[in-house]
N, C-alpha and C positions, 0 to 999 in steps of 0.2 A: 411305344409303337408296337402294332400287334403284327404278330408272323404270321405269316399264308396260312399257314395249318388254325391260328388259333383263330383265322376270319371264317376260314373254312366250316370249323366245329362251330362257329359262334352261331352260325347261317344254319347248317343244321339241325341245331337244339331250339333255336328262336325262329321257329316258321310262322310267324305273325309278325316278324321284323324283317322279312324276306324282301328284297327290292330284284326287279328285273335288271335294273340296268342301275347297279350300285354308283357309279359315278356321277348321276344326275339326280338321283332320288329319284326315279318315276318309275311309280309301279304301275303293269298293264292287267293286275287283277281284275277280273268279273264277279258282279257279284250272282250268286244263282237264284236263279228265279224257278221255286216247282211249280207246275201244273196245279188247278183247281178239282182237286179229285174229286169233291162234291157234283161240280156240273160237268166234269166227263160223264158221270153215271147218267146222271139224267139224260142228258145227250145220246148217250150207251141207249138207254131204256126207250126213248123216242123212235132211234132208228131202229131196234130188234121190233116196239108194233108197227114199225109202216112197214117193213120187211113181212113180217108176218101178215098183216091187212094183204100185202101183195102178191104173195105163195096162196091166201084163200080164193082169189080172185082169178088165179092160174087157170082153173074147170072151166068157168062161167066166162070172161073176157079177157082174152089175151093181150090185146093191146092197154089195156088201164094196169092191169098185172104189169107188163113191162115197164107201164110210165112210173108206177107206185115204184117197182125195184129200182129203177134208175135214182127216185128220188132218194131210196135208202141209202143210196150209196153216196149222194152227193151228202145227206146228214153225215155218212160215216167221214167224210172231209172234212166235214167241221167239226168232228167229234175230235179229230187226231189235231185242230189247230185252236182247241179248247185247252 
């Protein structure tokens, strides 16, 4: 039978045999999921030309300018749940 210390050390050293709640066996691990950095960029790169389309439009119509940034910004929402 093992001693508290040597369950202690055992958990430790074997962090891939780590269980949440030892008495059941159930572990509440996640696995991680990263982001697709390829179509962030793209996304990235979409909403900096409607942004920009929108800043050139600022002189000449105000109101298409405001509708174009708003749209940038609504891309930039999707860009962050990309």
């Amino acid at each position: 039978m093992k001693t508290e210390e040597q369950k202690v050390l055992d958990e430790l050293y074997d962090r891939d045999q780590r269980w949440d709640y030892p008495d059941t066996k159930v572990s509440i691990k996640k696995e991680v999921t990263h982001p697709d950095a390829r179509l962030h960029q793209i996304v990235s790169f979409i909403k900096s030309g409607v942004r920009i389309l929108g800043y050139c439009f600022l002189p000449f119509e105000l109101s298409i300018a405001a509708i174009i940034l708003i749209l940038s910004e609504a891309i930039g929402i999707i860009e962050e749940m990309v």
